[in-house]
Every structure is written in structure tokens, then in C-alpha cells.
C-alpha positions as CSV (number, residue, x, y, z in Angstrom):
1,X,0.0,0.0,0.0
2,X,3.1,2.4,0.7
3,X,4.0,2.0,-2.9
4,X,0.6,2.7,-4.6
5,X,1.4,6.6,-4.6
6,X,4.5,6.2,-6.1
7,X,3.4,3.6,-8.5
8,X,0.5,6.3,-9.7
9,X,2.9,9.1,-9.8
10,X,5.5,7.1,-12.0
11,X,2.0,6.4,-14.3
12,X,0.9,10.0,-14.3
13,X,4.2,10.7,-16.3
14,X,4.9,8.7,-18.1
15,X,5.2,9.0,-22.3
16,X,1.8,7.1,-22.5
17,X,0.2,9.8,-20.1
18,X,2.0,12.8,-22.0
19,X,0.8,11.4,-25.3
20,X,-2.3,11.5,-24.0
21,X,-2.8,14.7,-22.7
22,X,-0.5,16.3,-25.8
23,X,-4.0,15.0,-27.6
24,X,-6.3,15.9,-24.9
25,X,-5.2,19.6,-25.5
26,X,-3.9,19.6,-29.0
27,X,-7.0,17.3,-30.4
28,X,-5.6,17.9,-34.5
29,X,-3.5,15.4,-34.1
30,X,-6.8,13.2,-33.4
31,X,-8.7,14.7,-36.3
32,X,-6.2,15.1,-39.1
33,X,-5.5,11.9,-39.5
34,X,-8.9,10.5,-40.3
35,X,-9.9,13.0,-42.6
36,X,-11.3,11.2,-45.5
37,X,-11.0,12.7,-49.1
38,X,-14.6,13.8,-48.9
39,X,-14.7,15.3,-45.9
40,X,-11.6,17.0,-47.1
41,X,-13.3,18.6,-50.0
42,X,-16.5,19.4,-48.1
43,X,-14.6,21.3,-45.4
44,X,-12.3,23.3,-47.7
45,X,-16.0,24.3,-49.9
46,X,-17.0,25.5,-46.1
47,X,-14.0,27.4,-45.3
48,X,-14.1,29.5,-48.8
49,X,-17.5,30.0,-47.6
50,X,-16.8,31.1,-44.4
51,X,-14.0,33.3,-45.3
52,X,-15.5,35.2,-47.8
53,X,-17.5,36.4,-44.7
54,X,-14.7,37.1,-42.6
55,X,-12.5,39.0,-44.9
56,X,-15.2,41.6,-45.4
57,X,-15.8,41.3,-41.6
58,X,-12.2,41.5,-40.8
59,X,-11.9,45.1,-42.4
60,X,-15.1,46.6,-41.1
61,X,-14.4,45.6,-37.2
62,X,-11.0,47.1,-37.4
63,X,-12.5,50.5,-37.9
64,X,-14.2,50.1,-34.7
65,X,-11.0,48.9,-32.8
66,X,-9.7,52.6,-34.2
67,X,-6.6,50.3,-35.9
68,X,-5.4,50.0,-39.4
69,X,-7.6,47.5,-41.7
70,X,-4.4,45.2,-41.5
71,X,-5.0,44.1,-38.0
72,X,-8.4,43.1,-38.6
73,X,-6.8,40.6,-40.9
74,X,-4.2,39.9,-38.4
75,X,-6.6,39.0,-36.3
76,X,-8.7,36.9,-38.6
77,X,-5.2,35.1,-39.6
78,X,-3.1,33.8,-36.2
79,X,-5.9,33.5,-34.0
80,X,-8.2,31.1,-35.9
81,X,-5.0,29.2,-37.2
82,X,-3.8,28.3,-33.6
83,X,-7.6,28.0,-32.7
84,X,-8.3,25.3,-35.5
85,X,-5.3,22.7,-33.8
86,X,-6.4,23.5,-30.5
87,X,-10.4,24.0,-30.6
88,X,-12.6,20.9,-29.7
89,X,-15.7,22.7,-31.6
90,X,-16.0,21.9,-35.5
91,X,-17.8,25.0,-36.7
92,X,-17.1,27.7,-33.9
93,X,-15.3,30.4,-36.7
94,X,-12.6,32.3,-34.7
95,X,-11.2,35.3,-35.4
96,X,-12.9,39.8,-34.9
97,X,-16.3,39.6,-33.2
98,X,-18.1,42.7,-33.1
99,X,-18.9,43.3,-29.4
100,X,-15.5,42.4,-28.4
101,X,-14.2,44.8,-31.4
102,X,-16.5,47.5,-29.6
103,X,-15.0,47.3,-26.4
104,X,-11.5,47.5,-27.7
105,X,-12.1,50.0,-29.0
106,X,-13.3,51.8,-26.3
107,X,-9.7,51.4,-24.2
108,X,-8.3,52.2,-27.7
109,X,-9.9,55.6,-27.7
110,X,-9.7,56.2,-23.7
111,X,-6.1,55.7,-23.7
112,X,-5.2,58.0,-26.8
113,X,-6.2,60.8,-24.6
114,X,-2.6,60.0,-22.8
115,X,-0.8,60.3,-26.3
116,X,-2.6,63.8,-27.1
117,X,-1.7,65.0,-23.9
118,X,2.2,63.5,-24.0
119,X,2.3,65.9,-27.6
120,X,0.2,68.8,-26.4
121,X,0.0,71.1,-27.9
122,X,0.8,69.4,-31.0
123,X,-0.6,66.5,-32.8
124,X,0.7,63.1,-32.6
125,X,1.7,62.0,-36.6
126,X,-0.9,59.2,-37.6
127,X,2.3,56.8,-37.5
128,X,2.7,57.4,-33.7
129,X,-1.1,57.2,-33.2
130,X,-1.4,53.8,-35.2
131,X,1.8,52.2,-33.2
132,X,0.0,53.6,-30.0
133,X,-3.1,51.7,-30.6
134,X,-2.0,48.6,-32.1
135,X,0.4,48.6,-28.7
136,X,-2.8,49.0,-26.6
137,X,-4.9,46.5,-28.8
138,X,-2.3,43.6,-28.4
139,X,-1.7,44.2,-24.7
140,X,-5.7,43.4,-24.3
141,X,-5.4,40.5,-26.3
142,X,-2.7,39.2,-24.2
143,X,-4.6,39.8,-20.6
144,X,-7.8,38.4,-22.1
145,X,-5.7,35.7,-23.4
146,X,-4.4,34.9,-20.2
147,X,-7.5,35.2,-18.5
148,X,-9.4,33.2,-21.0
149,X,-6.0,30.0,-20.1
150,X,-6.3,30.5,-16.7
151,X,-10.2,30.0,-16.9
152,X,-9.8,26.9,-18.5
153,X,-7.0,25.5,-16.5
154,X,-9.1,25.9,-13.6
155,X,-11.6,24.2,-14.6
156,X,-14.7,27.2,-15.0
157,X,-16.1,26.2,-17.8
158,X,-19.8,26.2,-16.1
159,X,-19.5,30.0,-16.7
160,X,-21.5,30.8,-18.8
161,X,-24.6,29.2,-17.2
162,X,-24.3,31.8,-13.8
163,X,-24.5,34.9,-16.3
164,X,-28.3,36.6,-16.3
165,X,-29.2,36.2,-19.9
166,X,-31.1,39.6,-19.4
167,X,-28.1,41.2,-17.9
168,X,-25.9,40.1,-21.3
169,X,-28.5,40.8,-23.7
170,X,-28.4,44.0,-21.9
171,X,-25.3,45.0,-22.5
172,X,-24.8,43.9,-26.0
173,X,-27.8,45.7,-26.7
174,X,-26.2,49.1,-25.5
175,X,-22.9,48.0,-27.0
176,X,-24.8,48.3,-30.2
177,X,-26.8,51.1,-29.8
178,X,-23.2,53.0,-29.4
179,X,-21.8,51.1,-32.8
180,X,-25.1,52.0,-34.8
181,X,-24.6,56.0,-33.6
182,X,-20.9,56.1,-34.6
183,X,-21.6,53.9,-38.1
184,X,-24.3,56.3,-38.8
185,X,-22.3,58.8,-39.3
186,X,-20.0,57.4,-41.6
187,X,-22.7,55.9,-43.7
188,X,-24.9,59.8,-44.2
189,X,-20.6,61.0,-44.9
190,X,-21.0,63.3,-42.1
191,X,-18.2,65.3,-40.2
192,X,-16.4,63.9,-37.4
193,X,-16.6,65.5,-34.2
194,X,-13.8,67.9,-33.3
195,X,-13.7,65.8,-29.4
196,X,-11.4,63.4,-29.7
197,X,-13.0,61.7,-26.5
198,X,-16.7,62.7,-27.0
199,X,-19.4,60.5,-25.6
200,X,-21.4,58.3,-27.4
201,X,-24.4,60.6,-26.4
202,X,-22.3,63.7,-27.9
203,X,-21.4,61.7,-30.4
204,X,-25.6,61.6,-31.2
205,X,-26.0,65.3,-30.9
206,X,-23.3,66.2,-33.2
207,X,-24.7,63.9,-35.9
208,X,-28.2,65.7,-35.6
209,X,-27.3,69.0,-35.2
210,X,-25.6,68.8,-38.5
211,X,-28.1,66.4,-40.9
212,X,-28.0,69.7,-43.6
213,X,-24.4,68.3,-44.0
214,X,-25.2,65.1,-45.3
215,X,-22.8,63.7,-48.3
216,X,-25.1,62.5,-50.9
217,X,-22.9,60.5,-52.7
218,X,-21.6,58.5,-49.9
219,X,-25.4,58.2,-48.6
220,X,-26.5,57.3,-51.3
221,X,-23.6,54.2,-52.5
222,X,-24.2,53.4,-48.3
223,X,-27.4,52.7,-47.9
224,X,-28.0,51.3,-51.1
225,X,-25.6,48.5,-49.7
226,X,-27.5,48.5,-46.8
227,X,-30.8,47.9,-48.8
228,X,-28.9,45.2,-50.5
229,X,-28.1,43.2,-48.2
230,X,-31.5,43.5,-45.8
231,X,-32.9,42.6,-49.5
232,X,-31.0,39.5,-50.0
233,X,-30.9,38.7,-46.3
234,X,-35.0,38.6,-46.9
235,X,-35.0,36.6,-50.6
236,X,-32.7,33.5,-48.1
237,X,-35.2,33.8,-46.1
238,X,-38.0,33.2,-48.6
239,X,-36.4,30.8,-50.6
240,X,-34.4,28.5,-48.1
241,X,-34.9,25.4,-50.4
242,X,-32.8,27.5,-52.8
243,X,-29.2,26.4,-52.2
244,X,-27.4,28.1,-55.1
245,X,-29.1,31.7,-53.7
246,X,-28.2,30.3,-50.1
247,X,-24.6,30.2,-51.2
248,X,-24.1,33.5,-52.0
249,X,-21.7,35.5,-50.2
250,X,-23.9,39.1,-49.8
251,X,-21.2,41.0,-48.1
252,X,-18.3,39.7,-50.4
253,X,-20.9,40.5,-53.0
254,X,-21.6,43.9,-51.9
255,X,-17.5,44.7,-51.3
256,X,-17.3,43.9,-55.2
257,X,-19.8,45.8,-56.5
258,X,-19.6,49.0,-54.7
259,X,-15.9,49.1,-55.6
260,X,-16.2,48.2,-59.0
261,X,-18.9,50.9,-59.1
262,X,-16.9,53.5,-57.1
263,X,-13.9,52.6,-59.6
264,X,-16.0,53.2,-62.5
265,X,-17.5,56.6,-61.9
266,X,-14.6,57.9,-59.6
267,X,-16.7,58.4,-56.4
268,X,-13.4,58.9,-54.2
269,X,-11.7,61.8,-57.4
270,X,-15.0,63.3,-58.5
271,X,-17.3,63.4,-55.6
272,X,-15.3,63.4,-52.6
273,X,-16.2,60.1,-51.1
274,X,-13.7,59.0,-48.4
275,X,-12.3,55.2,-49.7
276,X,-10.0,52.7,-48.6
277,X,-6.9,53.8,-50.5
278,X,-3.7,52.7,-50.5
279,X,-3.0,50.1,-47.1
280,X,0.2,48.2,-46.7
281,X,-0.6,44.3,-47.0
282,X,2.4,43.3,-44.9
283,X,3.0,40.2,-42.9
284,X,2.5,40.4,-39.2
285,X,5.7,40.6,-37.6
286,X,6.9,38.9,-33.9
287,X,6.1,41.3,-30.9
288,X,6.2,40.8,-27.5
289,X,3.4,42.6,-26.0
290,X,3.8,46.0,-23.6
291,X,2.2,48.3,-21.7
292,X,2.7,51.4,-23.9
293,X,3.8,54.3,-22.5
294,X,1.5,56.6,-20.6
295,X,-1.1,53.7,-20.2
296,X,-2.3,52.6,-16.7
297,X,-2.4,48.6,-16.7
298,X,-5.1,48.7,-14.9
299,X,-7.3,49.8,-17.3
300,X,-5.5,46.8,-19.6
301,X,-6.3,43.9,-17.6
302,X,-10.0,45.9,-16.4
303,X,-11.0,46.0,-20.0
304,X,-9.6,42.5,-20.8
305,X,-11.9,40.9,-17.6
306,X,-14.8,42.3,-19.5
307,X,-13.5,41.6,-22.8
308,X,-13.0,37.9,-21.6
309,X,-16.5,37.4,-20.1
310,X,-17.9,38.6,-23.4
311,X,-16.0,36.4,-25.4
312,X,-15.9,33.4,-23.6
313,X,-20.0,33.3,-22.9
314,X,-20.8,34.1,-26.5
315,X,-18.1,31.2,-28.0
316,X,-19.1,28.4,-25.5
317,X,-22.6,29.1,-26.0
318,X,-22.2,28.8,-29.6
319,X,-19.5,26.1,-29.7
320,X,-22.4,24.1,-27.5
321,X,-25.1,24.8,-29.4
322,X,-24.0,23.1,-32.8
323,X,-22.1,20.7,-31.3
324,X,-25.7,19.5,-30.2
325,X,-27.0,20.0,-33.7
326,X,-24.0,18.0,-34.9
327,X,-24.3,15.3,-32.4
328,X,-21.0,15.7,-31.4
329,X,-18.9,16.5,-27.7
330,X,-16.9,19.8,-26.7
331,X,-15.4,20.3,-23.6
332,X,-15.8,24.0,-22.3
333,X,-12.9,23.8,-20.1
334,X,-10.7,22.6,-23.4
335,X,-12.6,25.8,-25.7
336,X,-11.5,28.1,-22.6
337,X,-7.8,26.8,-22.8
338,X,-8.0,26.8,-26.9
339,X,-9.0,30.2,-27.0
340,X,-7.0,31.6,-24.6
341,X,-3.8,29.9,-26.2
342,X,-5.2,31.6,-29.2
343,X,-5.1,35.5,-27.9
344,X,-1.8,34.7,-26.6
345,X,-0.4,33.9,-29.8
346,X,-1.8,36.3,-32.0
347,X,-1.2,39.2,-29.7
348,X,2.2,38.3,-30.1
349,X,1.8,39.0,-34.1
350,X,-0.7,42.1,-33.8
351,X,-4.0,40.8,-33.2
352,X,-6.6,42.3,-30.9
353,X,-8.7,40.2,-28.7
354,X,-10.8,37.5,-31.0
355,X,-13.4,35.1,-30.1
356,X,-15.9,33.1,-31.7
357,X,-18.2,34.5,-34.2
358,X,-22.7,33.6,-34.3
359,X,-22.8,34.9,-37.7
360,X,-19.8,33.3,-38.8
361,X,-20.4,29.4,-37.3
362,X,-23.5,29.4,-38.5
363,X,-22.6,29.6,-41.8
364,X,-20.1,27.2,-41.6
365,X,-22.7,24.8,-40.1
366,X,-25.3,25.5,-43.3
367,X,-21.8,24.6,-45.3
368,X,-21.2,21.3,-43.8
369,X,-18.4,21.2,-42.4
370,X,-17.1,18.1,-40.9
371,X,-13.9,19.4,-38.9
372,X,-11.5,22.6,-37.6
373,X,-10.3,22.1,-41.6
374,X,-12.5,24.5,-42.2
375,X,-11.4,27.5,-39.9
376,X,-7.5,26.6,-40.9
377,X,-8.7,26.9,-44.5
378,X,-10.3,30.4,-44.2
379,X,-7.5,31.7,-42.1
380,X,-5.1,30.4,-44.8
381,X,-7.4,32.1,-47.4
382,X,-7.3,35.5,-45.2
383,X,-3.1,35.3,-45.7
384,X,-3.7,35.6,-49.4
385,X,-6.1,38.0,-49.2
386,X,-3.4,40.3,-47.1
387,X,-0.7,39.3,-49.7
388,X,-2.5,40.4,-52.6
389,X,-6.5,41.8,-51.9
390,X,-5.5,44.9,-50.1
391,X,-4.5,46.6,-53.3
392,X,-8.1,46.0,-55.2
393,X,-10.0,47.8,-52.5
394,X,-8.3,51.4,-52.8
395,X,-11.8,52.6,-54.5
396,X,-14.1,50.6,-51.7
397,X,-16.1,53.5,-49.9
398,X,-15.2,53.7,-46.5
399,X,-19.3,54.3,-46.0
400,X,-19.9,50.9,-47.6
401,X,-17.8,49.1,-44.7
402,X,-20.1,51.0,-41.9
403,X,-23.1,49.9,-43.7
404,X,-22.0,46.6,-43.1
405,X,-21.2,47.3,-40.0
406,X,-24.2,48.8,-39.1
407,X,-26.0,45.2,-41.1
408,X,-24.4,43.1,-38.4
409,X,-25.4,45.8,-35.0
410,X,-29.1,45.9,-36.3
411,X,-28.5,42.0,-36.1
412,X,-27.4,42.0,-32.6
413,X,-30.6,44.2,-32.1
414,X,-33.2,42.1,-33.0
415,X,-33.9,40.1,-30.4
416,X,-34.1,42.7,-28.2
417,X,-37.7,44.3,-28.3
418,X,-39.1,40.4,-28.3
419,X,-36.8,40.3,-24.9
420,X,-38.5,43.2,-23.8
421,X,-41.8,42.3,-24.3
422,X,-41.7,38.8,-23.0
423,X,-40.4,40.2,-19.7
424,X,-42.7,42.9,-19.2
425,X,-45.8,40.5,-19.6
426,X,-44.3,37.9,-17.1
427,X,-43.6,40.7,-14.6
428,X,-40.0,39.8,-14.3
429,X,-39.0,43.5,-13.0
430,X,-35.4,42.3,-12.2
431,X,-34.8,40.9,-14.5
432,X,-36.3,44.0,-17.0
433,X,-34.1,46.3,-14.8
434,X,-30.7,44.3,-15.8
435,X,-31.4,44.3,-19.3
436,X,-32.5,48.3,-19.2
């Protein structure tokens, strides 16, 4: 009986028990290897499909992380590569999610009030200001990263079952209401507000007070890609048994048109529209995360706790919910540990935070796909779209990417006057007070 401890101990590690847990926590060494040729091609069909979503995505969210349109790639790139080894779930699609985006850049814009005030009373050069950013952006994604491993390591991946759904739909419901205000005003082309740090309510007033100032061109090449895709959104709907129509890619569609359009008549040269113009495609580079200058870390890891709660309810939820479609098993605690390995990594090669994606899984679920294949293959498409795509979108109106934008808040929006209602008729005050 005195030996029986040292007997288990010797069995714990030994190279049967490291194998094991190297493919308890890495499971594509599991999965690789049994990929049949048809499941092959089904979930490299999936992954075209699902990155030709999160391209357009990918450039839209970085504008409200207040970072170059690279790092929305960036993100979309390392993140969802290290999450398709690691990830247990088969159609979660990693990479910019737009609440998390929002928050970001929220402690993006609080802490460049530090950076105007280090250069007062002149203005930081837009180099400094990007570097600044990107610096604060990567430093989150490395405490939510941590956070994220720590949660998993410790074993709390009940989590998101002792968060009030009225309390979250709450708070992505005012998260929203601040994206569709700051959108709007780049979809009517209207000026910026002079405050660097204005409030979302100033923010409001601003864009009212000056309505007479609306660009017509960019309104009009805006919302006319907003009408297209609430149009085409509402045709799927109609004609679900219509799989070729089901298959089209509206926002990659939309992105062509519009700058084949604002190419062809010179929107950007002959009617002032603000476009995408020229953006370096380059590949992310090695970093070690820091604390830029003149930033308090507490406001880091403060905004990463948040960040984190976000991010991890919204991807286990959906990670759970088509693996019970699918008739398959995921292990929360393994997802927590895969996505934080995931932040850690791609902060270290200039991603801001990035979870899973609701819009994004589910289309990779109406694709089929059989495996993580399908997430490595639409990160390894993004790579050759920052290689070569960058360069085709210089005429893309800036407006058309906050239409999008504002496609995906109105989204996040919808289920919140049914929410409303329902509580209000069951008299569950506490429940309507967290989510108001």
C-alpha cells in the first residue's frame, strides 16, 4: 500500500500519459489523420464560404478597434490558425467579433487621450497614433488571453450558465446602440466630431445637429448597400430550399460591387467620397506585448476581464449549441484553454482580442463542415487575401464598410424588443431592470 502513490505518480508521467494529454489539449492530431478525401473537400467548400465572410468582416471591425484595416486581418489570420489545432468545436469560426471589437475600441480611444496629452500642444503623426493603438490593442489580447487560459486550467467552464441572460442581452444591446450611432455617421458621410473623447451621447448630438451636412454620394452608395443586403438577407429567407441563392456570399458581394462601381465613376476623385486607399498588406511581424507608455495597466487587464466574459459566454454558448446539432462533444474547459492559447499567440503578431463569431459558425454549419479544416482553410485564405487583396479595394467607400457594420449591430438588435416584451408580460421586473 506504501507504494501505490509512487506507482500512480510514475504512471501519471509517463510517455503514454504525455501522449495523452499532448492529444487531450492539442486534439488535430486526433482529427487530421482521419480526414477522408470527402470530408476533405467538403470542409475546404465550407471554409471559402466562411472566409469570404470574414474578410469583409475583418476590415469593417478594425474601424471600430480605431486600428489600421491590416490588424483586422491579423486577427482573422493567427488567432483562428492556432484555434483550429487546439479548438474541440468543429464549426465555432474564430477570429474579430463585433462586441468584443466595440470594447476594444473603447480602451483604444480612452487611452489615446494619454498620447494627445504626452504631444500637447501638437498632434501626434498618424504613424505614432497607429503604433500607440496597435500597442494597446495587443496588450488586451494578451490579458484576455491569459484570463481566457487561466479559466480553463481551472476548470470554469460552467461560466456561462451563472450569467443573467437579461443582464448580457443587456449589455450587447447598448454596446450596439453605441456602434449603430458612430456607423451612422460614416454611412450619411457626415463630419467627425472635433472631441477626440466625445461620448457616445455627444457623439448623437453632433450627428443631428448637422443632418444639412449630409454627403449624398456617400449616402446614397451606403445605404444602397444597406438595402442590398437586408434585400438578400430577406430573398434567403423566402427561398431557403434554394441552395445556389443560399450560397451567396452578400457582403463579399456587396464589397465587389460597390468598388467596381466606385472605380467606375470615380466616387473617391470626382465626388469626394472618403475610400479605402492605399494600405500596406504586410505580414504580421513577432512582438512581444507591452504596456505602452503613458497607459495605466489597470485599465488593460480591467477591459480584458470584461473583454473575456464577453468572449468566452458568446463562444461556449455557440460552440455548445452546434455541437448538439451535430451530435458531437466539446469540452468547455478545453474551448477556454484553446481560445486563450489563441489570444496569446496572436497578440504576439498584432491581433486584438478575437473570439468566436454567431454569424460566422453558422454559416459554416449550413456549409457542412465536418472538422476545424474549415477554420484553418479560411485563415489560410485570409493570408492571401493580405498578400494580394489589399491593393483591389483602394476605391471601396469607406461608408460601404459601416453599412456593413451597421447590417451586423441591427442583427445584434433584434432580439431585443421580443426580450422586452416577454419580460414585461411575465412581470420579471429584475430581471427587465438588468437588461435596461
Amino acid at each position: 500500500q506504501q507504494q501505490q502513490p509512487a506507482h500512480t505518480h510514475v504512471a501519471r508521467f509517463s510517455l503514454r500519459w504525455w501522449q495523452r494529454r499532448i492529444r487531450y489539449y492539442v486534439p488535430i492530431i486526433g482529427w487530421l489523420p482521419k480526414c477522408s478525401a470527402g470530408s476533405l473537400a467538403t470542409d475546404i467548400k465550407a471554409g471559402f464560404m466562411v472566409a469570404c465572410l470574414l474578410i469583409p468582416q475583418a476590415l469593417s471591425y478594425s474601424s471600430l478597434t480605431h486600428l489600421p484595416p491590416a490588424y483586422g486581418l491579423y486577427t482573422a489570420l493567427v488567432p483562428a490558425l492556432v484555434y483550429g489545432m487546439l479548438g474541440t468545436s468543429r464549426h465555432l469560426s474564430m477570429g474579430p467579433e463585433a462586441l468584443v471589437s466595440v470594447l476594444t475600441g473603447t480602451l483604444v480611444k480612452g487611452q489615446l487621450k494619454h498620447l494627445y496629452a504626452a504631444y500637447s500642444p501638437n498632434t501626434p503623426p498618424d504613424d505614432a497614433v497607429d503604433d500607440f493603438s496597435a500597442a494597446v490593442a495587443s496588450a488586451v489580447a494578451l490579458a484576455s488571453g491569459l484570463c481566457t487560459f487561466a479559466l480553463g486550467m481551472f476548470r470554469f467552464g460552467f461560466l456561462d450558465s451563472m450569467i443573467s441572460e437579461s443582464s448580457l442581452r443587456g449589455f450587447i444591446s447598448g454596446a450596439a446602440i453605441v456602434v449603430l450611432i458612430g456607423q451612422t455617421r460614416i454611412v450619411l458621410g457626415l463630419p467627425a466630431s472635433n472631441s477626440v473623447h466625445s461620448s457616445p451621447w455627444n457623439d448623437l448630438c453632433h450627428m443631428l445637429s448637422h443632418l444639412d451636412q449630409v454627403h449624398v454620394a456617400t449616402a446614397a452608395i451606403s445605404l444602397g448597400s444597406l438595402a442590398f443586403l437586408r434585400l438578400l438577407r430577406f430573398v434567403k429567407r423566402q427561398f431557403r430550399s434554394a441552395l445556389w441563392l443560399q450560397g451567396i456570399p452578400d457582403t463579399l458581394v456587396v464589397i465587389i460591387l460597390t468598388t467596381l462601381i466606385s472605380w467606375a465613376v470615380q466616387l473617391g476623385k470626382d465626388y469626394n467620397v472618403a475610400v479605402f486607399g492605399s494600405v500596406d498588406g504586410d505580414l504580421p511581424r513577432f512582438s512581444i506585448p507591452r504596456v505602452p507608455a503613458y497607459v495605466d495597466s489597470k485599465d488593460i487587464v480591467s477591459s480584458a476581464i470584461t473583454i473575456t466574459m464577453i468572449g468566452v459566454v458568446e463562444s461556449v454558448i455557440v460552440a455548445r449549441e452546434y455541437a448538439s446539432r451535430n451530435h458531437y462533444a466539446v469540452s468547455s474547459n478545453r474551448e477556454l484553454v484553446a481560445l486563450g492559447v489563441s489570444n496569446i499567440v496572436g497578440s504576439a503578431f498584432g491581433s486584438y482580442p478575437a473570439f468566436g463569431s454567431l454569424s460566422r459558425s453558422k454559416l459554416n454549419d449550413r456549409a457542412k463542415a465536418t472538422s476545424q479544416l474549415s477554420g484553418i482553410v479560411a485563415a489560410t485564405l485570409v493570408l492571401v487575401s493580405l498578400l494580394g487583396l489589399l491593393p483591389y479595394l483602394y476605391h471601396l467607400p469607406l461608408g460601404v464598410l459601416a453599412a456593413i457594420i451597421v447590417d451586423a449591430v441591427v442583427s445584434l438588435l433584434s432580439a431585443t424588443p421580443h426580450a422586452i416584451t416577454f419580460l414585461f408580460k411575465v412581470r420579471a421586473w429584475s430581471d427587465l431592470f438588468l437588461l435596461l
